[in-house]
N, C-alpha and C positions, 0 to 999 in steps of 0.2 A: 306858526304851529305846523307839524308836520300830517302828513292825512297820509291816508291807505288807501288805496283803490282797486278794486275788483272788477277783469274782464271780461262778461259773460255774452258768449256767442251762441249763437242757433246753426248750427249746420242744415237743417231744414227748414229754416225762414219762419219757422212758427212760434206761440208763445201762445200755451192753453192753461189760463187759471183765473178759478173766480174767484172773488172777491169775497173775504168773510163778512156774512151774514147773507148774502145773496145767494139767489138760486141758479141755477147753470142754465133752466132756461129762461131767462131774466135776457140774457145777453149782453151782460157784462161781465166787459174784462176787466184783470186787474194789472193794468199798466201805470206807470210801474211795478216790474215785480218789486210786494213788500219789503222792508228788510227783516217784517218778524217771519218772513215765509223765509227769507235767506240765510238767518241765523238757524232757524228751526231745521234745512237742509243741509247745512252746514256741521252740529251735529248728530243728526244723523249717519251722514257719510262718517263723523269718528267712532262712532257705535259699531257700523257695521262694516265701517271699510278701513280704519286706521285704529284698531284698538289697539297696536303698540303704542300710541301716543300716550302721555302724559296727561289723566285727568282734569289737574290745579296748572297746567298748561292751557290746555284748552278752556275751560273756563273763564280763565284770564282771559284769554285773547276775546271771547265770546263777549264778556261784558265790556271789554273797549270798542266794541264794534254793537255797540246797543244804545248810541245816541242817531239821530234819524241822518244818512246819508244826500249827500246831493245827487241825482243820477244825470248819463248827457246818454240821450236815446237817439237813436237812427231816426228815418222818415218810415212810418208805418201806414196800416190800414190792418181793416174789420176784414175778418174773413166767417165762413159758417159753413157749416156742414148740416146737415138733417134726415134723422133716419127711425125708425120706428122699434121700440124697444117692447116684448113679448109681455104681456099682462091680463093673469089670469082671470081676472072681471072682468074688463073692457074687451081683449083680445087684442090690443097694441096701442102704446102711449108713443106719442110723438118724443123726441127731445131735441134739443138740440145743441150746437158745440160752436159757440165762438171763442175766435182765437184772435192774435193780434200777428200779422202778417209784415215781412219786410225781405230784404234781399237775403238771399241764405248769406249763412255768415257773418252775418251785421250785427254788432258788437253794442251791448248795453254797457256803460261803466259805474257804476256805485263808488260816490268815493267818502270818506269817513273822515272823521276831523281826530284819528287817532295816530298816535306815534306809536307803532309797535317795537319790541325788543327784537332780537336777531334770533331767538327761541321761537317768539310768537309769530314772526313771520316769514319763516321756516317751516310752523306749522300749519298756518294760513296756505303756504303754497301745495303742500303735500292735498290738503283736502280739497283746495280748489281742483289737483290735478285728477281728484279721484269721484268728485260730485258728477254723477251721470245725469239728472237731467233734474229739470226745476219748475214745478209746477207739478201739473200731472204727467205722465211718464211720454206723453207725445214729444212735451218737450225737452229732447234730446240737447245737452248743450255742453260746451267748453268752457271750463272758467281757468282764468290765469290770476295774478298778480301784478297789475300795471306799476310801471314804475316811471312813466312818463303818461300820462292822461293828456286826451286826446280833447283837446278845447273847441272841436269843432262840432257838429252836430245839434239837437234840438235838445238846450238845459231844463232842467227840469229840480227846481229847489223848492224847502219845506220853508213855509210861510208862517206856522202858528197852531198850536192844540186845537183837535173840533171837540165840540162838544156831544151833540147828538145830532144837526142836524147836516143834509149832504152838502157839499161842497159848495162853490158859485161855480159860473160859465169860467172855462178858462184855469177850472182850478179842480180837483181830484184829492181824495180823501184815501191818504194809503196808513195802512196799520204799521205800525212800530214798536218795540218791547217799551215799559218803561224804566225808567234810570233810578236804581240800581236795574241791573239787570236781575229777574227773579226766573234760576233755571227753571225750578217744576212748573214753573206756571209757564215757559216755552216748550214743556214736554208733554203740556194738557191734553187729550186727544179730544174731536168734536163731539163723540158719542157720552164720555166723559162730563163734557159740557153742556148737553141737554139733558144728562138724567140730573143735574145741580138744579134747571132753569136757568144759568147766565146765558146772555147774549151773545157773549165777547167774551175772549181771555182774561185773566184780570192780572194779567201781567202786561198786558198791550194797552197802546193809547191810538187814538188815532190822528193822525197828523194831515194839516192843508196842503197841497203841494200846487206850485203853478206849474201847468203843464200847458205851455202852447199849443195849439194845432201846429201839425206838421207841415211840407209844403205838399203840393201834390209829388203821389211818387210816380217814377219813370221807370218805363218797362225797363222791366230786369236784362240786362247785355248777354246775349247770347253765346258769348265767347269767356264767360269766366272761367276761371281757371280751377279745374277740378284735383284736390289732393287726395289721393288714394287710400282709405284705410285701409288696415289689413288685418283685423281683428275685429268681430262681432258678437257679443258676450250673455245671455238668458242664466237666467237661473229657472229651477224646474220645478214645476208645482204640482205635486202629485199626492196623493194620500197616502199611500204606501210606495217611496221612493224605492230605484232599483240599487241592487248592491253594486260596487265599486265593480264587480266578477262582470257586469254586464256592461263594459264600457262599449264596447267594440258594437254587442248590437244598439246600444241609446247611439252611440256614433252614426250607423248604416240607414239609424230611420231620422234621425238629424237630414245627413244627406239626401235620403229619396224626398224629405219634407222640401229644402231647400229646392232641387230639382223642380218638384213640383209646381211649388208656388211662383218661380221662375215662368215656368210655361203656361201658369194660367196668365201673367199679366204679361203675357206677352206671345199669344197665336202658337204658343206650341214651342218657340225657340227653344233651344238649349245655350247656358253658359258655357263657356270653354273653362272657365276660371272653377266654376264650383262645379263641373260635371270630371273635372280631371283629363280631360281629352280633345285634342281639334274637330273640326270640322268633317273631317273622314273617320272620325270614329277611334281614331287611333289614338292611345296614352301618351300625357304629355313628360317630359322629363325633365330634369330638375327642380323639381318639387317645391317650383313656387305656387303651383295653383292648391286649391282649399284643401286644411287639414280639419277633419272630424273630430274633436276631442271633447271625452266627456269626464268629470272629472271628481273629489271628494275633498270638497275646499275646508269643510271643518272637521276632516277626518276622525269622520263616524262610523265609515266604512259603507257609505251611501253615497251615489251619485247625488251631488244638489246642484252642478253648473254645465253648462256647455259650451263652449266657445268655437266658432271656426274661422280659421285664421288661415291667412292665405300672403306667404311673404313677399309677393307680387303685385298684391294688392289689389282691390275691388275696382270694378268699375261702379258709374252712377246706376246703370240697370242693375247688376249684383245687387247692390244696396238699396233698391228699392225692391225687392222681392226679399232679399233678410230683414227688411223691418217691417215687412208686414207678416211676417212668422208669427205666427200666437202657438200653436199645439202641434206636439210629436203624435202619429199614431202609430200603436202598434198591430200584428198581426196574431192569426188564429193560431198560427205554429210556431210563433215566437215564447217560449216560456218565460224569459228572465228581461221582460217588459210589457208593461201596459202605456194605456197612450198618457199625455201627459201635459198640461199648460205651460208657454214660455212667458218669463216676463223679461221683454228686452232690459237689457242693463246699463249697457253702454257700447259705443263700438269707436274705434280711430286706433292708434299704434298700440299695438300688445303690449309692450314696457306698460301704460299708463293703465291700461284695463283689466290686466291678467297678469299682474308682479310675480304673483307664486306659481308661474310657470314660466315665465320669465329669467327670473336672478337677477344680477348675474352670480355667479357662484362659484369657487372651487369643487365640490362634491354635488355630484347630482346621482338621485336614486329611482331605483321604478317605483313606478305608480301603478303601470300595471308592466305585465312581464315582456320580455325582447324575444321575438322570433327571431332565428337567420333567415334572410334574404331567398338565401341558397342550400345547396341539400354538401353537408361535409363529404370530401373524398373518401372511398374508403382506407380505413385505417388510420383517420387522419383523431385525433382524441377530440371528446367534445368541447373540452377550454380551451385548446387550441383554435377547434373552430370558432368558438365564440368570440375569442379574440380577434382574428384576424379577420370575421363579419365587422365589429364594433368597431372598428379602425375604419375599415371601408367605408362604411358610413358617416362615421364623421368626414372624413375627405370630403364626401358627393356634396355634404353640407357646409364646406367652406370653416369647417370646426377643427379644433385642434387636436391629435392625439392626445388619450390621456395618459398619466403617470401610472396609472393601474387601475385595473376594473378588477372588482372584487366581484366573487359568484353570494349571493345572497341564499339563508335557506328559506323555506317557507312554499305554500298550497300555490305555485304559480298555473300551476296545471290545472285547477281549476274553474280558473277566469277565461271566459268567453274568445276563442282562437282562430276564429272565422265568421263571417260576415251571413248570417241568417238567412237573408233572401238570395244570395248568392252560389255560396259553397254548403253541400254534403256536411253534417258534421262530422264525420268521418274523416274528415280532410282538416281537422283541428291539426294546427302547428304544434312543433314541440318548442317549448318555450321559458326563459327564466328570468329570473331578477336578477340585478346589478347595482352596483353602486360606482360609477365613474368619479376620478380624482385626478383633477387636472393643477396642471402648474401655478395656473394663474387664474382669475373669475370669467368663466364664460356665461353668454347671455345665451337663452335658448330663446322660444321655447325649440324644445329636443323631445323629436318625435323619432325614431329609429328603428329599422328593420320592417319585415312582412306585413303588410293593412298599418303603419305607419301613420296614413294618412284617414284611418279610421279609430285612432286610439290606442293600439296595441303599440308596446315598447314605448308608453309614455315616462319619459323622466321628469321628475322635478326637484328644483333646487333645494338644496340643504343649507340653510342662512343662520345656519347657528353651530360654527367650526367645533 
């Protein structure tokens, strides 16, 4: 019979999730991850991140992946953390956070006793590419589609239904949907489930699994081999979100945020990569280092994401000061922003994390409006200039000219055209919309002209000719 197998990596070596019915500070984990916790993230991700798909698609695929999987796990260990959470009777409750530790990048495989169709797993691959993290949001993770499973490592298979009570030595009690697969009862929420009185899902079962001890593990080798991302992705959590007109300033306190946290963990340093400039202070060119973009992914005409992306790519320090971002603050003299919660999302190559700025595309339109770079000659007409700014740019960027750029009407003039903490607003650019139309599908993302690298003259792709 033919099986499915799911690659699920840690880039951060971590794995924080507790077990249903337990308390978190109990101190257990739940290793294996479940698979009713994997189906249950799986859609999610088509809810919020693949609603072009196919409902009676995914479905399908869902219930052939609802008989209990075998997993083949890395060599692990306990890790904890402990810190003291604000409580207005006591004046501070202890908690604590364990997790399950292993070499970053160290690969979980789940494999399933399903034959899927070339539809279903096609769809299977799109969600794996798009699930950001599993567990609680610490854990950040990669999932693929194995098409060769890796027979080495520490197996771990399902032995037999529990009933009520825990497991034996040697053996681990993980939750499973039961067969048929019943969606509402994988879409139950926990608050949901204590105002009923159930204990458990009543769509789940819980399943024996033999879980070996691992061997000891051996320090992590010094010398692994670091791949760069270059995209790092929050959504914004605000009660009164800013309008799409205020990209540029959510951009500029993005940046001073990143800056910041930068130099707390780390004696003051500045990045080269997310400060835009070397060592002597001087701007970097070629515009692989960080671009600011904030953006209106469900087109309400509200900022709800951010992303900064850098097509040179992070280093390991970069990216341990972008994940530990939680909140944008703003300023007394900033109008068209208050401060604001991040929830990290996902981060690694912009294709996988940020498609709809991405493409690739024939037609790409602003998002917000294009400054010129440059001030036009005199005498010289202003679509003239704009053309032959728009051109320039794409060059600098390795992009193609387009077959036409259309002048777009509409209020461009009144979205935010200078960077708050820095320039006068007086010093607002004069600046408009476009619509670029190229030969053939370009990938961006396409950031273009003056504060570029703050949001302004953001385009994005047009995916429906």
């Amino acid at each position: 019979m033919m099986s499915t197998t799911l690659g699920i990596s840690f880039p951060w070596g971590r794995y924080h999730a507790t077990p249903w019915g337990r308390n978190a500070n109990e101190g257990v984990i739940e290793w294996p991850p479940s698979p009713w916790r994997i189906l249950r993230a799986l859609y999610a991700t088509w809810r919020w991140r693949a609603p072009d798909l196919d409902e009676a698609l995914i479905l399908a695929l869902l219930s052939k992946l609802a008989d209990a999987p075998s997993f083949v796990l890395p060599p692990w260990g306990e890790g904890q953390t402990r810190h003291y959470m604000p409580d207005i009777a006591h004046g501070k409750d202890k908690a604590f956070d364990t997790f399950a530790v292993f070499e970053p990048g160290a690969q979980v495989q789940a494999t399933w006793p399903a034959d899927l169709g070339s539809s279903e797993r096609d769809a299977l691959v799109e969600l794996s590419a798009r699930l950001p993290y599993l567990g609680r949001a610490e854990s950040v993770c990669e999932v693929h589609v194995v098409d060769a499973p890796d027979v080495g490592g520490i197996e771990c298979v399902p032995v037999g239904d529990l009933a009520v009570r825990e497991a034996d030595d040697g053996r681990v009690r993980v939750l499973v949907p039961r067969v048929p697969l019943d969606t509402e009862a994988l879409l139950v929420r926990t608050v949901d489930m204590r105002d009923q009185g159930l204990l458990e899902p009543p769509g789940a079962r819980w399943v024996e699994y033999e879980r070996p001890d691992p061997p000891p593990r051996r320090r992590p080798s010094p010398a692994r081999r670091w791949v760069a991302p270059t995209a790092v992705r929050w959504a914004l959590a605000t009660p009164a979100r800013p309008s799409k007109r205020a990209a540029v300033t959510v951009a500029d306190c993005l940046r001073r945020a990143c800056m910041a946290q930068y130099g707390r963990l780390f004696d003051g340093a500045v990045s080269t990569v997310l400060a835009g400039k070397d060592k002597s202070g001087a701007p970097l060119s070629g515009h692989r280092h960080a671009h600011y973009l904030a953006f209106d992914e469900d087109r309400d005409g509200l900022l709800d994401h951010v992303i900064v992306w850098a097509p040179g790519g992070f280093s390991e320090r970069d990216m341990q000061a972008l994940g530990w971002l939680e909140r944008l603050v703003g300023f007394a003299f900033i109008s068209d922003f208050r401060p604001a919660r991040l929830g990290l999302e996902g981060f690694g190559d912009a294709a996988v994390i940020a498609r709809n700025l991405v493409g690739p595309s024939r037609r790409w339109r602003s998002h917000t409006p294009f400054a010129p770079p440059r001030h036009a000659k005199r005498g010289t007409p202003w679509e003239v200039h704009i053309d032959v700014q728009i051109r320039e740019e794409l060059t600098r960027r390795g992009l193609p000219e387009p077959e036409e750029i259309v002048l777009l009407r509409g209020d461009w003039l009144s979205y935010r055209r200078n960077r708050p903490t820095r320039e006068p607003l007086e010093a607002a650019r004069r600046a408009v919309g476009l619509e670029l139309r190229f030969a053939e599908p370009v990938t961006g993302p396409m950031a273009l002209g003056a504060l570029s690298h703050f949001g302004l003259g953001l385009f994005l792709p047009i995916f429906h000719e």
